[in-house]
N, C-alpha and C positions, 0 to 999 in steps of 0.2 A: 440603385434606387428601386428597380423592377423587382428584386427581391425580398426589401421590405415591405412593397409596398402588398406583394402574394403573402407574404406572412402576416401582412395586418388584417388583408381580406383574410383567411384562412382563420383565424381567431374573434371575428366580428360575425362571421358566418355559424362558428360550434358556440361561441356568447349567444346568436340566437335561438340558436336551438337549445339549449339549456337553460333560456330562460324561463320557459312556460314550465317548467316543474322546479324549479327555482320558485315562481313565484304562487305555486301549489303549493308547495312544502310553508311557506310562507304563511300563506292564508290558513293553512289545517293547523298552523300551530297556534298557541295562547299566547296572547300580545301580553309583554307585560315591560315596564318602564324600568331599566335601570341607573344605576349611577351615571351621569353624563361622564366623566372619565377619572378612571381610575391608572396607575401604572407600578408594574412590578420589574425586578430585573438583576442583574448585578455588573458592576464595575470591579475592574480590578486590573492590575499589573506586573509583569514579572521580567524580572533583571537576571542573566544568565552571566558571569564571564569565567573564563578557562583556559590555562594554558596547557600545553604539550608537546613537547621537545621531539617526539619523533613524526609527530602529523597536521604539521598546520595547514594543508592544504584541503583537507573536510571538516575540520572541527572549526567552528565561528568563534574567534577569542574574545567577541562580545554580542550579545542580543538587546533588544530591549521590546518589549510587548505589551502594547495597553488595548485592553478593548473596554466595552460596555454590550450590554445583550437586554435591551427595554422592549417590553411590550406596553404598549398603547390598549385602552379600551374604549373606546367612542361611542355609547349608545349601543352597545353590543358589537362594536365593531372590532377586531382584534387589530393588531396594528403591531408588530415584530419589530425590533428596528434594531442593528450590529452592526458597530463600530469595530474595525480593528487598524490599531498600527503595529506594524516589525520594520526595526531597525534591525538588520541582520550584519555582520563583517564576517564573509565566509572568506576562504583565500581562493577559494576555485571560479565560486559563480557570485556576480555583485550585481546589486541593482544601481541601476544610476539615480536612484534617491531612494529614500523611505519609502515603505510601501504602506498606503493607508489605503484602508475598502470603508465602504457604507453598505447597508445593504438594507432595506424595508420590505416588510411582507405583510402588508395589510392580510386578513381574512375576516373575507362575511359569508355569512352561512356556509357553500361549500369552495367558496370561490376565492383563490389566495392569489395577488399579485406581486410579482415581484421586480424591483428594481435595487440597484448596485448589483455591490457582487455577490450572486446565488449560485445554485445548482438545482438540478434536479434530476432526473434517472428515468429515462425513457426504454433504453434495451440495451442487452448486453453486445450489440454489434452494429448502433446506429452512435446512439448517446447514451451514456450512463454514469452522470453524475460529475465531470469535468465543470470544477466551476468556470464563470463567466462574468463582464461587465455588462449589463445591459437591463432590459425589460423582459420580463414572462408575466404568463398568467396562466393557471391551472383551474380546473372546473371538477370536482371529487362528486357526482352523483351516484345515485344505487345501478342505472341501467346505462350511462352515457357519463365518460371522462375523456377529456383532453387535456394538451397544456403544450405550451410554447412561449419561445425565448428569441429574445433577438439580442446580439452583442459582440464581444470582443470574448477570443479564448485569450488566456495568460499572458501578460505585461512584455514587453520588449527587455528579455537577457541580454550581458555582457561574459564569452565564455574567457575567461586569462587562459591563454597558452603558454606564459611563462609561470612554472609555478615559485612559490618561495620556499626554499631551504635553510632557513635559518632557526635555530633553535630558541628554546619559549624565552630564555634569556636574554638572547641578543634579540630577539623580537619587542619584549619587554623592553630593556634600557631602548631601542631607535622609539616607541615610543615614546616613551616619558620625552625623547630630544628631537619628537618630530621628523623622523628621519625614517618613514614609514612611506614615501612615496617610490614605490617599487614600479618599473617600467614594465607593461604588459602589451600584450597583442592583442585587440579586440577584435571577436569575429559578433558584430550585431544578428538579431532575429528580427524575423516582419513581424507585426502585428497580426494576429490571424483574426477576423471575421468569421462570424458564426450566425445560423439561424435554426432552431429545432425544432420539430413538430410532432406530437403523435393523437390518436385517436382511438378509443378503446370504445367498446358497446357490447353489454352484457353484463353481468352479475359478477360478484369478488369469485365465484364459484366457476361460472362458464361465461367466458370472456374474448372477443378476438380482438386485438392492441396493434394496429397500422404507425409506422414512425419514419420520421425524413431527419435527414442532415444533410445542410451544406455548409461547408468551409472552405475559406480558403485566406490566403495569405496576401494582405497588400503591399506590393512594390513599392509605393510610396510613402512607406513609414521610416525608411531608412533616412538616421540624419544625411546632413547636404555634403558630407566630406565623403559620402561612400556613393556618388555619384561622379561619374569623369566628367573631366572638364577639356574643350575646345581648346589644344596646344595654342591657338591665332587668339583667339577672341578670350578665352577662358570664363568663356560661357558653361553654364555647365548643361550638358546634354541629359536628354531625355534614355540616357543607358547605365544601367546599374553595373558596376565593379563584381560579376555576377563570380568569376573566379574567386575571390576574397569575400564570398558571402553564401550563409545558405541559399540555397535554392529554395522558390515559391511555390505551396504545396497547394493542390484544389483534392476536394473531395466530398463524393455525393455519396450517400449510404441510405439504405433503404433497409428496414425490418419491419417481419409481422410474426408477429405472438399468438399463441392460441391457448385456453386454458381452461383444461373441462374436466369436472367430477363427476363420475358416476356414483351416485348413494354417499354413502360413507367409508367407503372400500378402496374406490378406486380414483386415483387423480393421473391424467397425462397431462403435459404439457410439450411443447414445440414450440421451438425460437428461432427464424431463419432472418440471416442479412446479405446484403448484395452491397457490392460498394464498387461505384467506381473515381480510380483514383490516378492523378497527374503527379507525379514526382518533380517535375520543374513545367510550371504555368509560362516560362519565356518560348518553349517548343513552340512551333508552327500547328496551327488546327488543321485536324484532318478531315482530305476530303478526295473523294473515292473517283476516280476516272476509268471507265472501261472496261471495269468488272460488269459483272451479272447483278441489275440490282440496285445500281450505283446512283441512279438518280432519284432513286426510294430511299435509301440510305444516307445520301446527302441531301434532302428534305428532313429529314428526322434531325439529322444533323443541326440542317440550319435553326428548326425552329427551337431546340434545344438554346443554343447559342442567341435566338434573338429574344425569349423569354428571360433569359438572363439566369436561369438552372444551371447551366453546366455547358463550357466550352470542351470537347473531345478534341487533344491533341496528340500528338505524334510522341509516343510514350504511355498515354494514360494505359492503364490496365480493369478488368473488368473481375473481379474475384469474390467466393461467394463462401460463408460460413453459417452453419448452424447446429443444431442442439436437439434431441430429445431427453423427457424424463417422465417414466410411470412408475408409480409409487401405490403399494398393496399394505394397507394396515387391517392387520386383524387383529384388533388386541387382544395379548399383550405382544404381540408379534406384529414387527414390519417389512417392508422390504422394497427397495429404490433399487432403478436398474437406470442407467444412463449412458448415453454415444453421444460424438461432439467432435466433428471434422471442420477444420478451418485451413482453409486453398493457401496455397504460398502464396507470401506480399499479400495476404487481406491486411488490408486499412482502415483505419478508421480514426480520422482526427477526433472523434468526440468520446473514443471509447478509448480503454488503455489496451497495454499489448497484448498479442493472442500469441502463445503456442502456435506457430506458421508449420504449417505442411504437415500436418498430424491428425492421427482419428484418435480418438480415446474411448475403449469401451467400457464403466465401469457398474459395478455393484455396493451396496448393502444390505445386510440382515440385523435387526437389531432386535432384541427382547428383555420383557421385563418379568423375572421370575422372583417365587417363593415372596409372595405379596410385596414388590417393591423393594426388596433386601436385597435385590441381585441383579447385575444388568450384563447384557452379552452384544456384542458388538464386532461384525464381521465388515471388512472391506478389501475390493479386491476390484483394481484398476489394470487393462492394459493398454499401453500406445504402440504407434504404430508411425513413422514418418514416412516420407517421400510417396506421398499423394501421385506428385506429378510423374513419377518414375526418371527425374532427371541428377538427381544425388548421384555421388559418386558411392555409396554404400548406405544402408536402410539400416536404423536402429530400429528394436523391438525393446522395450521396457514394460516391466510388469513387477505389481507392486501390492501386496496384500498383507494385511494386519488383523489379529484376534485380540479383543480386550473383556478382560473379567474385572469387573467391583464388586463386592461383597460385603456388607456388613453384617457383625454377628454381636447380638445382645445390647447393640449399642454403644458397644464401647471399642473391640477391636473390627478393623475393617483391614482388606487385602484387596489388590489391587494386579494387575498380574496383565503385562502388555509385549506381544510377539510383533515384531515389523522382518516385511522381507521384501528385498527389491532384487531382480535380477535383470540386466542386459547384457545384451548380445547384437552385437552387428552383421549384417545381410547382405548378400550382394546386392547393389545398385548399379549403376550402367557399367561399372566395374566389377570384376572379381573381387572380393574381400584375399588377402594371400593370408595365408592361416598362419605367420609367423607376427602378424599386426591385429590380427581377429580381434575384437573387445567380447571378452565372454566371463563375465561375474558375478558373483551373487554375495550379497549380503544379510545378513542376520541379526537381529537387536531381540535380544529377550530381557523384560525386564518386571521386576518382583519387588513389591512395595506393600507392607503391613504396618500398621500402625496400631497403637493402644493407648486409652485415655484411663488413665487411673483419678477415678473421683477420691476425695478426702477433703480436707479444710481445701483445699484447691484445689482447679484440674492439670494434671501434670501428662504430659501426652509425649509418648515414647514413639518413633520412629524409625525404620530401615529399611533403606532401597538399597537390591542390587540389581547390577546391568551386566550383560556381557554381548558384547559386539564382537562380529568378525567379518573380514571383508577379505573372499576369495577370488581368487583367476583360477578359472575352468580351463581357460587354454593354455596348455603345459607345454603349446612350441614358441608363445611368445617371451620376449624378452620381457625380462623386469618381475618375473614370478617372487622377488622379493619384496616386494611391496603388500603382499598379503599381511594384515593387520588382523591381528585378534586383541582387542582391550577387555579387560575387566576392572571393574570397580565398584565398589562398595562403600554405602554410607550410615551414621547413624546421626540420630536429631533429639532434642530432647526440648521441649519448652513448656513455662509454668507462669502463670498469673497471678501475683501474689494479693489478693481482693485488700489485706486487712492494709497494707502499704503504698499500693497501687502501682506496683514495679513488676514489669513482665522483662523474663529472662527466657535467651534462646541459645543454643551452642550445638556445634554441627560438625564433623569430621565427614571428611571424603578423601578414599584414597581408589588411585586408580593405575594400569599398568595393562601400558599396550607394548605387546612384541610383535617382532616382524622379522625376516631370518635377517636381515642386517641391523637390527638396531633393537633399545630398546629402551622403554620410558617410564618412569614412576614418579606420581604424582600425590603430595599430603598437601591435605589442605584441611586450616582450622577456622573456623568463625563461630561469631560468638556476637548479640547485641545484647543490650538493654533498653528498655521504655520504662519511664519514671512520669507518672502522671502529678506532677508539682501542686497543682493548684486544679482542685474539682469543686465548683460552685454553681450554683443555679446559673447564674449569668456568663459564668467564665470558667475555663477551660484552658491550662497551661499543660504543654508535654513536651518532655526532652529524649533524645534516645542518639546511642551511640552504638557503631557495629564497628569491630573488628577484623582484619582478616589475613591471614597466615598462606601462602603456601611454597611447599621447597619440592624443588624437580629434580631431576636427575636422569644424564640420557646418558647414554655408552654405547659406542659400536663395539657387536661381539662376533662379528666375522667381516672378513676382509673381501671388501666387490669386487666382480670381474672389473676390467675391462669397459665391457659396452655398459653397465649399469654404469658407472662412475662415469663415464661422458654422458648418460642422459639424466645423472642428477646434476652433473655442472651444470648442464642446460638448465634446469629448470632453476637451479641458485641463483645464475646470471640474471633470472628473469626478476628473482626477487632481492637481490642485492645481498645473496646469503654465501657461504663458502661451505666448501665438504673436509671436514678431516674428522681424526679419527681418536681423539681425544676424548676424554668423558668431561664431564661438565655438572657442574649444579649450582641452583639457581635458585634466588629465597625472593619472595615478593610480596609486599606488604601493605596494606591500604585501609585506611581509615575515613571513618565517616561521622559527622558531627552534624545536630541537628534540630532543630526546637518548630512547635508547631502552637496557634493562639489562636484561641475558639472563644468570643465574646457576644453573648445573646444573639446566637445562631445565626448574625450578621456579616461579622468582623471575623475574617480568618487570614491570616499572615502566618506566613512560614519563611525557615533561614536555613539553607544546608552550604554545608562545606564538607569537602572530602579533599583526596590527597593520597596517590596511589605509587611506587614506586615497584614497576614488575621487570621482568624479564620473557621476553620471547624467543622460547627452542625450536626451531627449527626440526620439526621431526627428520628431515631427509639430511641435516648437515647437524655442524655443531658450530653454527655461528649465533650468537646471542646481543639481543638487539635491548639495552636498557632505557626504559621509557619513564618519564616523570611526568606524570596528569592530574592539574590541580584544577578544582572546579569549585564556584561560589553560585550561589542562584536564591535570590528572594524573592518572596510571592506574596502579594496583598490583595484580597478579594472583599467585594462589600454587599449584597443581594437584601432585596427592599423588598415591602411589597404593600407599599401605602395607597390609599384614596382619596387623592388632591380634592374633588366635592363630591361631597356627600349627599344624598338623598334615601327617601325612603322608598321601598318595591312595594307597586301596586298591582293589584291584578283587574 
């Protein structure tokens, strides 16, 4: 209660002070009367289902999706307002019912509130954009922006521990006879509570951006079975089954932003976050006896704790990430230099994952030549882990790419893109032994021109090729057969036929990677059509079909030692795969069907079906895994944008 009641102070306080140029802005501008309300928006829904004989444990074998997206206008007043329902049946993660959000976002002048479920994006290491159930309000001025939320982070999951193995068949026939009640393990999630803050003062140009987070997890959201019960009384006690549940997560984060142009030349920016974080809220709070200090530090403590901020417990950790970036435009020339260290274990319930224990130093150069015909494009990133020096070995990765586009007369254009990634591992509190060293480099060069032939239509020719190689530098370690060089080549051809309204496309790619043990060839054919049925002022009918071809072929052409052959069993065992030594080929085929209906730029429905039967080779064995993926999905959308009453604008 102490915490909302600082987050309501905290936005009643920057509401005040935003008001008196709020109500400047107001008065400077010309009063004029509009429609008392008008609303625009659209409705619509879509039906997903799919079977899949090798993976029903990510693929949903049914969805179902309705929203609505209305704006309100009241007197000028904007008014947002999103509906959404998902019926999802996933086999891994299931909600214990449909999930339906609301969400409103009034906006007057610069001022947007929001209630249901929103988001918004405060910093890359406090909050940035995790939606939420709750109330915010934001304030968009020229010299002074705030905004803040109060609510719940994401819905209470059910994770299955037991997965299902049954194939789309026998999955199919149990339903159709109700025989789909599969026994699971349920590991429940708390509910997490949230509150965010931030404060910004300055221009879009030079700006400094102050921001808070706190989250944490309520113990008391777990249904009543996942609490013990009194063997005597069968009472149930005030103690959570904390072995058979996640553990309750608290976390305070703090960032400040800064962002300053000089002229037109020059922009830096800096993003620093501090977060401290509880991995389990059941720990004992800590508290400091006998040190140097101690009763300074357990004042801090308490008043922390009796504010209602942030309890420090035995575990919490204190870890600190941020950012720079300066940016030189000279046109037609630019140039972006950036670093980016984030401490091991930084946290941040409000932000998504960080790259732990790492600095990244990177660059660009970009330019635009021969009037805009030509663009050049350099980047060149390297990281660095084990910040802390406590790894048992330090990787270095480094990673840069050159890109050329070019078009010439209008018609043919070239394209032409180099990527290279090299790593290598370091000692850490260990030796690296040079017979396990990781030390390789990779290479992607790839060459793409195209040509538009104008006549009664435009018919536009196509071809990429690519050549990949993937080296070990370390010639004491094992497994130097794994070096892969692929090449492959494509060509593309597609034409619009104006006077029929039938667009044609057809595409070959072949490709062929070696490696001293193995080696792989790949043809593939595709081919669609688009047939525009019916073009009339009001409506709009299109059907289109693609086809698609491809046949594999792998062969081992030399015989593995020894230690290579037990570290691919290894890795087969891990994916259910077997090693021999047989050649193999493999034909995979898949179709696609589909229609799309455009009615006075209201009414749009669509219908696909496909239906895919492939094969998966196993580069490192020749065990082949045949999949049958059938998929249905309809979609109806409706978007308005009527004026329930009318009036005339006066000035």
């Amino acid at each position: 209660m102490k915490r909302c009641i600082l987050f309501l102070t905290f936005l009643c306080f920057s509401l005040l002070l935003a008001l008196p140029s709020a109500s400047m802005a107001q008065d400077s501008e010309q009063k004029t009367i509009v429609d008392p309300l008008t609303v625009s928006g659209t409705v619509g829904t879509q039906i997903t289902s799919s079977w899949n004989n090798a993976d029903l444990h990510y693929n949903s074998p049914f969805s179902a999706i309705a929203y609505a997206n209305t704006t309100f206008n009241v007197y000028g007043i904007s008014i947002p307002m999103s509906v959404n329902f998902i019926n999802v049946s996933a086999e891994q993660f299931t909600f214990p019912k449909p999930t339906f959000t609301i969400n409103f976002r009034p906006t007057w002048k610069r001022f947007t509130l929001h209630v249901g479920t929103s988001c918004m994006n405060f910093s890359n290491y406090t909050y940035n954009g995790i939606s939420f159930d709750g109330v915010g309000l934001e304030y968009r001025g020229k010299k002074f922006r705030f905004g803040g939320f109060y609510g719940n982070f994401d819905h209470a999951t059910t994770f299955r521990t037991k997965l299902d193995d049954r194939d789309a068949i026998q999955f199919l026939s149990d339903s159709l006879l109700g025989l789909n009640n599969v026994a699971y393990t349920t590991f429940p999630q708390f509910k997490r509570k949230a509150y965010a803050a931030h404060i910004a003062v300055g221009s879009i140009r030079n700006y400094v951006d102050l921001s808070l987070l706190h989250a944490a997890d309520d113990l008391n959201s777990l249904p009543s079975q996942w609490y013990m019960l009194d063997a005597n009384t069968m009472n149930v006690l005030d103690t959570i089954m904390r072995d058979s549940t996640m553990k309750g997560k608290e976390n305070l984060a703090l960032g400040l932003k800064g962002h300053f142009s000089f002229g037109k030349w020059v922009m830096f920016e800096a993003n620093m976050g501090a977060s401290l974080f509880t991995p389990d809220i059941t720990q004992e709070e800590v508290v400091l006896e006998g040190a140097e200090g101690a009763a300074m530090a357990n004042n801090i403590l308490g008043g922390l704790r009796k504010s209602g901020l942030y309890n420090v417990r035995y575990g919490s950790e204190v870890r600190f990430a941020g950012d720079a970036l300066l940016n030189l435009n000279f046109n037609p020339v630019s140039a972006t230099f950036t670093y980016r260290f984030v401490q091991p274990n930084y946290t941040s319930l409000g932000a998504n994952g960080f790259n732990q224990n790492a600095q990244t130093f990177g660059s660009n150069l970009s330019a635009s030549l021969f009037d805009n015909t030509a663009f050049l494009n350099l980047n060149g990133y390297l990281q660095r882990d084990n910040l802390d020096k406590k790894q048992l070995y330090t990787n270095r990765v480094g990673s840069y790419s050159v890109s050329w586009n070019n078009t010439f007369a209008g018609n043919f254009a070239l394209a032409i893109m180099y990527n290279g990634v090299t790593q290598k591992q370091l000692d850490g509190v260990l030796e690296v032994p040079e017979e396990i060293r990781i030390n390789q480099i990779t290479h992607s060069l790839d060459l793409s021109p195209s040509y538009t032939l104008s006549l009664d239509n435009d018919h536009t020719f196509s071809v990429d090729f690519n050549l990949l190689q993937n080296k070990n530098r370390n010639k004491q370690m094992v497994g130097t057969s794994f070096d892969v060089s692929t090449t492959s080549f494509g060509l593309g051809y597609e034409v619009y036929l104006s006077s029929s309204r039938i667009g044609l496309d057809a595409n070959y790619d072949y490709s062929l990677s070696r490696s001293p043990g193995n080696d792989y060839n790949s043809h593939c054919l595709s081919g669609g059509i688009t047939n525009i049925f019916i073009k009339k002022e009001n409506l709009t009918l299109t059907g289109n079909t693609r086809l698609t071809m491809a046949y594999n072929v792998q062969k081992t052409e030399t015989e593995l030692t020894d230690t290579e052959r037990q570290v691919l069993n290894h890795l087969a065992r891990r994916i259910g795969a077997e090693v021999g030594t047989e050649m193999t080929n493999d034909l995979s085929l898949a179709a696609r069907l589909g229609a799309s209906l455009n009615y006075k730029d209201c009414h749009n429905a669509s219908i696909y079906f496909s239906i895919s039967n492939y094969s998966d080779n196993i580069i490192i064995g020749q065990h082949v895994a045949v999949n049958t993926d059938i998929r249905l999905m309809m979609e109806y959308s409706y978007s308005f944008a009527s004026r329930l009453i009318k009036s005339k604008k006066h000035k």
